[in-house]
C-alpha positions in Angstrom: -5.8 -21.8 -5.8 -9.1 -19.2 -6.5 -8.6 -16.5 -8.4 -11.6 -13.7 -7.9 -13.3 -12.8 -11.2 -14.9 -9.7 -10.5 -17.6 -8.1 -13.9 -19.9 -6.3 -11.7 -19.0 -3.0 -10.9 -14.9 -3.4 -11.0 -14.0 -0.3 -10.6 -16.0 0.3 -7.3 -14.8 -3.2 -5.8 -11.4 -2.4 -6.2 -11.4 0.7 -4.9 -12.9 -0.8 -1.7 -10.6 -3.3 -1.9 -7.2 -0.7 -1.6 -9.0 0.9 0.9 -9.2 -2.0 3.2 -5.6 -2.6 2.2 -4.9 1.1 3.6 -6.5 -0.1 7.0 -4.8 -3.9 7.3 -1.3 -2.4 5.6 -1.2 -5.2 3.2 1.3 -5.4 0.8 -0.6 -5.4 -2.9 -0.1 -5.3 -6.4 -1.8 -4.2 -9.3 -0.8 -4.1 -13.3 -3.7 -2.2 -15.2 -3.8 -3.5 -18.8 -5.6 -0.9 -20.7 -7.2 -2.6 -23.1 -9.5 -0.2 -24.6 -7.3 1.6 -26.4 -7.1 -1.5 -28.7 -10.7 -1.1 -29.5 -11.8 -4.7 -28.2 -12.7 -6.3 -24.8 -10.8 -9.4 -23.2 -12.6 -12.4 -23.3 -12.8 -13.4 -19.5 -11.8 -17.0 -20.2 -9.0 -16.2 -22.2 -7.7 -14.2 -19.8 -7.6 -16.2 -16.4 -6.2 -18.8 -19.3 -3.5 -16.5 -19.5 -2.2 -15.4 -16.4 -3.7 -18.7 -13.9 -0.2 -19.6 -14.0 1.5 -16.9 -12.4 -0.7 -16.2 -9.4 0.3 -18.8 -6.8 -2.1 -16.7 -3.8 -5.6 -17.0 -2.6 -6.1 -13.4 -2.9 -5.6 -12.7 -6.7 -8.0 -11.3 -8.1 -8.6 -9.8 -12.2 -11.4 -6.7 -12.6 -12.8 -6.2 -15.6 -13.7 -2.9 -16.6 -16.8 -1.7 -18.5 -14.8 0.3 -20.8 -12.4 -3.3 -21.6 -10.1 -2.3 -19.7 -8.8 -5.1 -17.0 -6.7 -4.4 -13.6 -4.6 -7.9 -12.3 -4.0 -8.0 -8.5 -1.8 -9.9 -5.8 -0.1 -10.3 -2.7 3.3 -8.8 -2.2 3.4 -7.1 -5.3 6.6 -8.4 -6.3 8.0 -6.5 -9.7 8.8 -10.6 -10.4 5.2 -11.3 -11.1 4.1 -8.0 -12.8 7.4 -8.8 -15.7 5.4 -12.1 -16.1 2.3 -10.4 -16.3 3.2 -8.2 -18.9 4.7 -10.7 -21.2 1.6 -13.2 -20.8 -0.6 -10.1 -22.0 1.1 -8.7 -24.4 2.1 -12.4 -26.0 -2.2 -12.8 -25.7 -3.0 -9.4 -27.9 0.1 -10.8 -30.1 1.8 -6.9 -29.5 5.1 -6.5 -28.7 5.3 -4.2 -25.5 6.2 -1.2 -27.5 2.8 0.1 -27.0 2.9 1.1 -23.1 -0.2 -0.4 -22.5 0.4 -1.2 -19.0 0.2 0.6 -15.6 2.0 -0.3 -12.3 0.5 0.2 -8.5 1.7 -0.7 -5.6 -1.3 -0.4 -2.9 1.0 1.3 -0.5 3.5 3.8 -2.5 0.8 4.5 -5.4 -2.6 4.3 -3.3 -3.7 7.8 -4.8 -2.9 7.5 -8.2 -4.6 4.3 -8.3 -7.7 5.9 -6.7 -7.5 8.7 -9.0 -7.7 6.2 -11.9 -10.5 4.4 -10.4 -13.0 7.6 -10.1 -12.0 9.0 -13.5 -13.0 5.6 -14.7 -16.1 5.7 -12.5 -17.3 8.9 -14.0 -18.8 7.1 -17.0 -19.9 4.2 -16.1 -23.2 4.4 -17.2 -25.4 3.1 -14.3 -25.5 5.2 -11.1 -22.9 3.3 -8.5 -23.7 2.3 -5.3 -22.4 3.2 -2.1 -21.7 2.1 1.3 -24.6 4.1 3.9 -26.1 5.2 0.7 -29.4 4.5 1.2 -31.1 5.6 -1.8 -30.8 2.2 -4.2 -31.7 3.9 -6.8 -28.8 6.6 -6.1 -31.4 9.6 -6.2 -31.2 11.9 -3.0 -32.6 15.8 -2.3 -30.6 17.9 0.4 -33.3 19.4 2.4 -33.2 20.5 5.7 -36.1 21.2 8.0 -37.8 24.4 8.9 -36.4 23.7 12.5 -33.1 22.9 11.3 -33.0 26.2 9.2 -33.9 28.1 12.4 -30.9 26.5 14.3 -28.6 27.3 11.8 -29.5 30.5 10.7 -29.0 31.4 15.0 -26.0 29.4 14.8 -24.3 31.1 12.2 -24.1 34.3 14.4 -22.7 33.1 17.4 -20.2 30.6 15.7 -17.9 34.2 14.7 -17.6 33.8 18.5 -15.4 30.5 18.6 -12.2 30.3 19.4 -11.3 27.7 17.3 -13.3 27.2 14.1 -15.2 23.8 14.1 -15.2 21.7 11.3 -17.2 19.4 9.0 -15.4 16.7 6.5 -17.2 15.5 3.6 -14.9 12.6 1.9 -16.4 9.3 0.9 -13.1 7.5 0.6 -12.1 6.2 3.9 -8.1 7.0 3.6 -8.7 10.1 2.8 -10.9 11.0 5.2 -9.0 9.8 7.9 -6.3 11.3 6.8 -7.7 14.9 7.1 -9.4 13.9 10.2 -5.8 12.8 11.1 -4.4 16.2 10.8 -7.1 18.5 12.6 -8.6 16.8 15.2 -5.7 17.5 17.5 -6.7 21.1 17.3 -9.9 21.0 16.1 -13.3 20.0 16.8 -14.0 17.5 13.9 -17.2 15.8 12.5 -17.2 13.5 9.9 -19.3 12.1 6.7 -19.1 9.6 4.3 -21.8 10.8 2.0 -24.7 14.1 1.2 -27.3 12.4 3.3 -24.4 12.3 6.3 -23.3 15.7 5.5 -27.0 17.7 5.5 -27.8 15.4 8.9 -24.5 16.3 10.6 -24.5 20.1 9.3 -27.8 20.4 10.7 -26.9 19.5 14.1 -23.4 20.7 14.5 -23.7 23.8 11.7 -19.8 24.2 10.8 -17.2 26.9 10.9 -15.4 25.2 7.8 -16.5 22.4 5.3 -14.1 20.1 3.8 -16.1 18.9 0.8 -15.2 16.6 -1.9 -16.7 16.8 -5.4 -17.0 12.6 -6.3 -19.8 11.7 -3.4 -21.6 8.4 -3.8 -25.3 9.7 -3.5 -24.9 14.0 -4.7 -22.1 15.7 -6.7 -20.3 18.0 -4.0 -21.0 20.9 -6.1 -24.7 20.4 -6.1 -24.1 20.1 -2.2 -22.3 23.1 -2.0 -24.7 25.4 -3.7 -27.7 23.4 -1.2 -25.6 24.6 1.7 -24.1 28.1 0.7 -28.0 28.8 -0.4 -29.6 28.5 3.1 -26.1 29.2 5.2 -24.5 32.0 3.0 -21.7 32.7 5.5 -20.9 28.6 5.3 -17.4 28.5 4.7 -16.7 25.5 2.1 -13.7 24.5 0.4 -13.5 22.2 -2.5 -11.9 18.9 -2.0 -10.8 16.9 -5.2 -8.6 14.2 -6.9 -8.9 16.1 -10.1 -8.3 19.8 -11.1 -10.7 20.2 -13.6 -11.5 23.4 -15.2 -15.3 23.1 -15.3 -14.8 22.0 -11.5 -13.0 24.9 -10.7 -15.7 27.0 -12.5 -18.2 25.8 -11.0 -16.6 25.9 -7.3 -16.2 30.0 -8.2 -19.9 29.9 -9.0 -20.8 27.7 -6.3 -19.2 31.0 -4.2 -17.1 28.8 -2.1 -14.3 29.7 -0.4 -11.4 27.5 -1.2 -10.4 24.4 -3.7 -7.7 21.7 -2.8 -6.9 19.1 -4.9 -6.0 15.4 -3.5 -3.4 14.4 -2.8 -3.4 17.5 0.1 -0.6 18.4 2.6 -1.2 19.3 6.3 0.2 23.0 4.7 -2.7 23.4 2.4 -5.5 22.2 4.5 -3.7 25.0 7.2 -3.9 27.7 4.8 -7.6 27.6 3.9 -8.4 27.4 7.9 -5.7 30.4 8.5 -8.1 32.0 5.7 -11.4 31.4 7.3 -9.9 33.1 10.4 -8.3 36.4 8.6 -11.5 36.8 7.0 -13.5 36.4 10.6 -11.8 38.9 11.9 -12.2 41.5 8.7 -15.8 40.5 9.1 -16.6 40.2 12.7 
């Protein structure tokens, strides 16, 4: 039996990791030991000492955390295992459970709340992350669009009032998420796609969008910092904020940003609707 011992950038493995569980539909379970609230980080070896025992798959797997905090998964998640779990741990840090140290996830029924604790814990880790298509190593990257593509979309922006149907532009690294929303409009919609800023400026320079879905936690630019790029040189862009957390200094600066809209994850078909339905009542105020 091989358990994976992952201490390089945890938090960004397994959030890969339940994404490709959201494409294969695997059955997974996760206990998040939270470990830094006791003010000391596991000892590695200790810890596979611990819990070896109770993992009988080839697919467990325990992340370490840079804050100390560790996250145990496996197949199945049966709740037989995670009981186990939890008394192994808690025996190790000689604490008697009392403390609620412990989180639960299964892949499937609690896939956004354990992404949502992933990116909060991804916000301070203190080196830049890396990301899949990023192709900036050292994570730096400056929107900039060329004086052709400026041209096109400054012609562009008149004569998309004219469409029919608004076109649209998704900006959403996470690849559930993105098919999700791609998932609900494309039926109706004409839809383009990207999985990162350098995407976005490449795609919104050759297929200038009605509406842009964007989400603030991109791999290579913060979505507000794209948002102010693209509202600057396409000030009738239509852009709505797309985020797992509800912030107030997000919201802020979404309102300063002068965008249009601000959803937070996880969305429904409803409120992606209503901020289209808006960009069409204000098309036809502003013809």
């Amino acid at each position: 039996m091989l358990i994976d011992i992952i201490n390089q950038n945890a938090e960004r493995v397994l959030l890969s990791a339940v994404e490709q569980s959201d494409q294969h539909h695997m059955m997974r379970g996760a206990l998040h030991f939270n470990c830094s609230k006791l003010g000391r980080k596991p000892q590695q070896e200790e810890i596979l000492l611990a819990v070896r025992p109770l993992l009988h798959d080839n697919h467990a797997a325990i992340y370490f955390f840079h804050d100390g905090d560790l996250v145990v998964t496996w197949n199945g998640g049966q709740k037989t295992i995670l009981d186990d779990l939890c008394k192994r741990l808690y025996a190790h840090f000689q604490l008697t459970g009392n403390e609620a140290l412990h989180t639960y996830y299964d892949f499937n029924a609690h896939g956004e709340d354990l992404r949502l604790m992933l990116r909060n814990k991804m916000k301070i880790v203190p080196k830049e992350r890396p990301s899949e298509g990023n192709s900036h190593p050292d994570g730096v990257f400056s929107p900039a669009f060329t004086k052709d593509q400026l041209d096109y979309i400054k012609k562009f922006g008149a004569e998309r009032r004219l469409f029919a149907s608004p076109t649209i532009l998704i900006v959403e690294d996470q690849a559930f998420s993105r098919t999700l929303l791609e998932g609900m409009l494309r039926k109706n919609y004409i839809c383009y796609s990207a999985s990162n800023a350098e995407q976005a400026v490449a795609l919104y320079a050759e297929h200038p969008p009605c509406i842009t879905f964007l989400d603030i936690e991109l791999p290579d630019v913060n979505g507000h910092t794209l948002a102010a790029f693209f509202k600057k040189h396409d000030p009738d862009g239509f852009i709505v904020m797309v985020t797992g957390n509800n912030y107030e200094n997000d919201v802020k600066q979404a309102i300063k940003n002068k965008v249009r809209g601000f959803v937070v994850k996880p969305f429904s078909k409803q409120k992606i609707l209503e901020c289209i339905k808006k960009y069409i009542r204000e098309r036809k105020l502003n013809p």
